[in-house]
VEXLUMBA-555825 format. One record per atom (N, C-alpha, C, CB): chain; x, y, z; residue number from 1. Coordinates in nm, 2 decimals, decimal comma. Glycine has a CB too. Example, Ala and Ser with C-alpha at 12.3 -4.5 7.8 and 13.67 -1.06 7.14 Angstrom:
<sites>
SITE kette     px     py     pz  nr
SITE     A   1,32  -0,57   0,78   1
SITE     A   1,23  -0,45   0,78   1
SITE     A   1,32  -0,33   0,78   1
SITE     A   1,13  -0,45   0,90   1
SITE     A   1,28  -0,22   0,71   2
SITE     A   1,37  -0,11   0,71   2
SITE     A   1,29   0,00   0,79   2
SITE     A   1,41  -0,06   0,57   2
</sites>
This chain:
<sites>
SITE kette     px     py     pz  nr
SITE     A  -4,17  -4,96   1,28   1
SITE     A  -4,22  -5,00   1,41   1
SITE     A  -4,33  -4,91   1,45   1
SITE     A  -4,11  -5,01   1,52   1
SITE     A  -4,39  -4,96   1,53   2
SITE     A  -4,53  -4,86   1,57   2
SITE     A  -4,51  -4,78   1,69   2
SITE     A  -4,68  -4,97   1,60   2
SITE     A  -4,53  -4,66   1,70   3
SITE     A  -4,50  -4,59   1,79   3
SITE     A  -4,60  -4,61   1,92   3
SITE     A  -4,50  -4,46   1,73   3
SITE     A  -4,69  -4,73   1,94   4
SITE     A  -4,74  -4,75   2,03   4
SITE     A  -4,67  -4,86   2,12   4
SITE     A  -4,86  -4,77   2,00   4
SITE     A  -4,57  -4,98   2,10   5
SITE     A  -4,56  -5,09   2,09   5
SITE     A  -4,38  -5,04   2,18   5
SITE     A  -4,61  -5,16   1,93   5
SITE     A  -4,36  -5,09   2,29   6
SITE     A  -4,24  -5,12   2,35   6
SITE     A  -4,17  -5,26   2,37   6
SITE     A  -4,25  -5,07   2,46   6
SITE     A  -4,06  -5,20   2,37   7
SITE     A  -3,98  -5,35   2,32   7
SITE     A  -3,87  -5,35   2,35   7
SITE     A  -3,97  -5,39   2,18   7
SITE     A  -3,84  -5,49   2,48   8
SITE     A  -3,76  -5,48   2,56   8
SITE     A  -3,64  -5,59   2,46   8
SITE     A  -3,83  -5,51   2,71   8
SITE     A  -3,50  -5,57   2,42   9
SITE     A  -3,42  -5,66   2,42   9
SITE     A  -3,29  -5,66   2,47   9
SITE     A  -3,42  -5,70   2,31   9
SITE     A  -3,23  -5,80   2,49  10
SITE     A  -3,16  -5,78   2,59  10
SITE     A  -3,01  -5,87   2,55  10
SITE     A  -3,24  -5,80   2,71  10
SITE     A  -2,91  -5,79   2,56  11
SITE     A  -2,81  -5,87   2,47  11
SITE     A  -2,66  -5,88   2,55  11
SITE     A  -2,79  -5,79   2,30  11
SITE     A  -2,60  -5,97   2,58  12
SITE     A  -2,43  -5,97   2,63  12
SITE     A  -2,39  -5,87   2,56  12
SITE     A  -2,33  -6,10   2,59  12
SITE     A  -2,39  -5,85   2,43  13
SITE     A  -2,30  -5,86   2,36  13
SITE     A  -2,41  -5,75   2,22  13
SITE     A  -2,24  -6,04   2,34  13
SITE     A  -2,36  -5,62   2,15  14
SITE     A  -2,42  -5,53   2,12  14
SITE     A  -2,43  -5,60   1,99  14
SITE     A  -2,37  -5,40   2,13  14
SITE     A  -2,52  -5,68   1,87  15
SITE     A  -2,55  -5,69   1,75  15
SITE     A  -2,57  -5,59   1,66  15
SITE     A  -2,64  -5,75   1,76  15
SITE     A  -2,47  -5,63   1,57  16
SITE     A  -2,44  -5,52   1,47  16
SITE     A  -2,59  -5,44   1,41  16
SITE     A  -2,36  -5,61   1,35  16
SITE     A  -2,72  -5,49   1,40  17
SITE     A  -2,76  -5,45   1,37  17
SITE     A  -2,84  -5,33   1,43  17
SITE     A  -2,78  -5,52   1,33  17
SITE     A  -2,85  -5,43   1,56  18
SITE     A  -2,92  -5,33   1,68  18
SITE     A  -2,83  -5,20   1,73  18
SITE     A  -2,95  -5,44   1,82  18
SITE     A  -2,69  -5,24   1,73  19
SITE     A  -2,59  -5,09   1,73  19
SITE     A  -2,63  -4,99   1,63  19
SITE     A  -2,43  -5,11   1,69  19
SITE     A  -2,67  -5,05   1,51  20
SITE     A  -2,64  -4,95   1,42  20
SITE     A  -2,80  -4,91   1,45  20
SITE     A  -2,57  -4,99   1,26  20
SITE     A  -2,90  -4,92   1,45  21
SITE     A  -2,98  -4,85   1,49  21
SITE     A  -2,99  -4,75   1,61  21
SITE     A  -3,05  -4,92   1,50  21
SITE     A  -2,94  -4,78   1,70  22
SITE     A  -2,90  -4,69   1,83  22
SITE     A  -2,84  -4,58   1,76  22
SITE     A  -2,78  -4,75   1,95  22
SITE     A  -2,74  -4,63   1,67  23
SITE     A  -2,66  -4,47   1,66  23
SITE     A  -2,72  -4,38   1,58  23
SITE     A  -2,52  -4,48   1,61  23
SITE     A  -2,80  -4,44   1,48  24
SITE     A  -2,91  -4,41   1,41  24
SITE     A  -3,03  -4,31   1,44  24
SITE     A  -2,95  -4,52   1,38  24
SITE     A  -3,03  -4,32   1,61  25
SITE     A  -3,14  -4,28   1,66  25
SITE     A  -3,28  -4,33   1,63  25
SITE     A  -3,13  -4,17   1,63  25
SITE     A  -3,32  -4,50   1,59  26
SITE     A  -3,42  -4,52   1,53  26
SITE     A  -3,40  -4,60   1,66  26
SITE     A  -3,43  -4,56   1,37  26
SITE     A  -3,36  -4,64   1,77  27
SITE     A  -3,34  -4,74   1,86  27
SITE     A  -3,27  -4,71   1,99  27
SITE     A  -3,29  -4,84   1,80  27
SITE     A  -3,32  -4,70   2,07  28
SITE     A  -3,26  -4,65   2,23  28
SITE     A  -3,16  -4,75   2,22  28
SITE     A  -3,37  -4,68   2,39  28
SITE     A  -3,03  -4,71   2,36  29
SITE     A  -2,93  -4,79   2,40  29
SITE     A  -2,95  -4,79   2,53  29
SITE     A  -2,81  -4,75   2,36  29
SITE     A  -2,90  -4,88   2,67  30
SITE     A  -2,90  -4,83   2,79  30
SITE     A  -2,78  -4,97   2,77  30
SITE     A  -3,05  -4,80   2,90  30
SITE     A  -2,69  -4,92   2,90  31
SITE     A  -2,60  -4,96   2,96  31
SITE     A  -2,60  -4,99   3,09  31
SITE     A  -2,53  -4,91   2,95  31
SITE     A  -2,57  -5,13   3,10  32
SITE     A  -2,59  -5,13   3,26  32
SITE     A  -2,44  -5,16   3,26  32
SITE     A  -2,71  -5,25   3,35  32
SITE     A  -2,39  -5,08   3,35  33
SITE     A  -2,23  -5,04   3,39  33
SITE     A  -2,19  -5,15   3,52  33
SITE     A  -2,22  -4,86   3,45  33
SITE     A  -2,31  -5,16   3,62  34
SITE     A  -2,27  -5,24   3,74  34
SITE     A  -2,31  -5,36   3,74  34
SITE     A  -2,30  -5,19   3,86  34
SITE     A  -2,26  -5,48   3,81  35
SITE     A  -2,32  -5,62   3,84  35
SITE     A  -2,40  -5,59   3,93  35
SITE     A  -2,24  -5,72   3,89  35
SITE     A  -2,48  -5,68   3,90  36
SITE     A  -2,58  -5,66   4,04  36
SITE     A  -2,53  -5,72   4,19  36
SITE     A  -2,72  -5,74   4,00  36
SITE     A  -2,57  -5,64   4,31  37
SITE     A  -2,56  -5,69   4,44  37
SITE     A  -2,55  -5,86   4,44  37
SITE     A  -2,67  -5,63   4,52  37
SITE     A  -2,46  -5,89   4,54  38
SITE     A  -2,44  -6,05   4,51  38
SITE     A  -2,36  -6,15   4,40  38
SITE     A  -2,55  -6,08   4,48  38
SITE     A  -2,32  -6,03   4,33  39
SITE     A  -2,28  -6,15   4,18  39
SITE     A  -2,17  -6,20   4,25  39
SITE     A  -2,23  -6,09   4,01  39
SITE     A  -2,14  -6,34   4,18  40
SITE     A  -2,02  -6,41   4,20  40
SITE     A  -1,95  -6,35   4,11  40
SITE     A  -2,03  -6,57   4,20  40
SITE     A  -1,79  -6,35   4,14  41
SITE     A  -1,73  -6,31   4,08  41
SITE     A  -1,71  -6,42   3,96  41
SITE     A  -1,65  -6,26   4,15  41
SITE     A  -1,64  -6,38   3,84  42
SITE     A  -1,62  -6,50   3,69  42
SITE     A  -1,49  -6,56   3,73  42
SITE     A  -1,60  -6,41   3,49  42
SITE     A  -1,49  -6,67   3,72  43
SITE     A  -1,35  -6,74   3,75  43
SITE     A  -1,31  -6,78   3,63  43
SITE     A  -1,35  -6,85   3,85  43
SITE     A  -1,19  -6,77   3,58  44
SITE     A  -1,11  -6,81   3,45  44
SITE     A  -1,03  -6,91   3,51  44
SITE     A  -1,02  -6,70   3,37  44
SITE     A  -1,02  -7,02   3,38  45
SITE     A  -0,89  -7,15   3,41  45
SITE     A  -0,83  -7,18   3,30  45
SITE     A  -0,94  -7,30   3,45  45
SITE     A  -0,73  -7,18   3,31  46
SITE     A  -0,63  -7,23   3,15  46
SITE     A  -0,59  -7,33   3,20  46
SITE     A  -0,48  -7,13   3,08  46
SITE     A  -0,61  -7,49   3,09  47
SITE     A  -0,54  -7,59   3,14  47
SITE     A  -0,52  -7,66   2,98  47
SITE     A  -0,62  -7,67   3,28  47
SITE     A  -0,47  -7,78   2,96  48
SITE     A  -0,47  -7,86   2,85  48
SITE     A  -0,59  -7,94   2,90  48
SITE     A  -0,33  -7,94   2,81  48
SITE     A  -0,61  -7,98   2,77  49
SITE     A  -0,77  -8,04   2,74  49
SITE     A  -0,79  -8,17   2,78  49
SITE     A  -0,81  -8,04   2,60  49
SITE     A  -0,86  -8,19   2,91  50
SITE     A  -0,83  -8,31   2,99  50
SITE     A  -1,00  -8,33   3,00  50
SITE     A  -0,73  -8,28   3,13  50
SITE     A  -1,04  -8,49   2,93  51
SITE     A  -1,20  -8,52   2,90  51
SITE     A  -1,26  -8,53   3,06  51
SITE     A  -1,22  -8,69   2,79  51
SITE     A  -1,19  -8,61   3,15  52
SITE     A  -1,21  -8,61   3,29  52
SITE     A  -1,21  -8,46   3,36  52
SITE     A  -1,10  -8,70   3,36  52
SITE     A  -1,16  -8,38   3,34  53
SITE     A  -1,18  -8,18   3,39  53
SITE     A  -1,32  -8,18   3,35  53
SITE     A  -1,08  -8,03   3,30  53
SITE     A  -1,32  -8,16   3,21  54
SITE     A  -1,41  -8,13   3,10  54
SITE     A  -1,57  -8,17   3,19  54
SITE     A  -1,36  -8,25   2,93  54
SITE     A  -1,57  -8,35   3,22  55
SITE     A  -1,71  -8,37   3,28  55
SITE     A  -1,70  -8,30   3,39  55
SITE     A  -1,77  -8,51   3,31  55
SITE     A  -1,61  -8,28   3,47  56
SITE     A  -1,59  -8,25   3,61  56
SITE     A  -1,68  -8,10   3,63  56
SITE     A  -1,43  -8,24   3,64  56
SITE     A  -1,59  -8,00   3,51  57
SITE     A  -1,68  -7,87   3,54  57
SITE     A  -1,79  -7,86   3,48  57
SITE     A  -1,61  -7,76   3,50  57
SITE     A  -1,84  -7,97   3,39  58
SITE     A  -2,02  -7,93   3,37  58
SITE     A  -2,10  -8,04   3,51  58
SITE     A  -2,11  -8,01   3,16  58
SITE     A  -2,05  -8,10   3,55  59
SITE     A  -2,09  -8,15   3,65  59
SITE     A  -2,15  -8,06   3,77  59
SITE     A  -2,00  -8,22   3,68  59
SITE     A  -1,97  -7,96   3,80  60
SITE     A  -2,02  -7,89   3,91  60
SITE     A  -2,13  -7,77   3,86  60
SITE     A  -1,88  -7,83   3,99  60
SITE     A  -2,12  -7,71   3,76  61
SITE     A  -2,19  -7,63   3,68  61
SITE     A  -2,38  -7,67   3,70  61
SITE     A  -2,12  -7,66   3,51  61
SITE     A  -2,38  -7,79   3,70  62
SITE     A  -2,53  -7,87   3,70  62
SITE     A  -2,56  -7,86   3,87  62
SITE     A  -2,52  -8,06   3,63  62
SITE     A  -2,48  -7,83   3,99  63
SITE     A  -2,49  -7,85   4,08  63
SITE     A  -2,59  -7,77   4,14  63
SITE     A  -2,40  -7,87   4,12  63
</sites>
């Protein structure tokens, strides 16, 4: 990579490749530790697999 050229990527979830560069030192890491102001909190649902739920929550999801 060219030492002029920044490069922003941005991942849920750390890709094996891109970790192992971080630790490597060939590739910065940053952590963002907090949600941001405002977030809704994640709501979880366990239920059996019901096709009428199923449209229901991409429905409200589209809302």
């Amino acid at each position: 990579m060219r030492a002029q050229v920044d490069i922003l990527s941005l991942s849920a979830t750390p890709i094996p490749r891109t970790l192992s560069m971080a630790l490597a030192g060939i590739r910065q890491l940053s952590v963002i530790e907090t949600a941001p102001m405002g977030r809704i909190p994640i709501q979880t649902y366990l239920s059996e697999y019901d096709e009428g739920l199923v449209k229901m929550a991409v429905e409200n999801e589209l809302v």
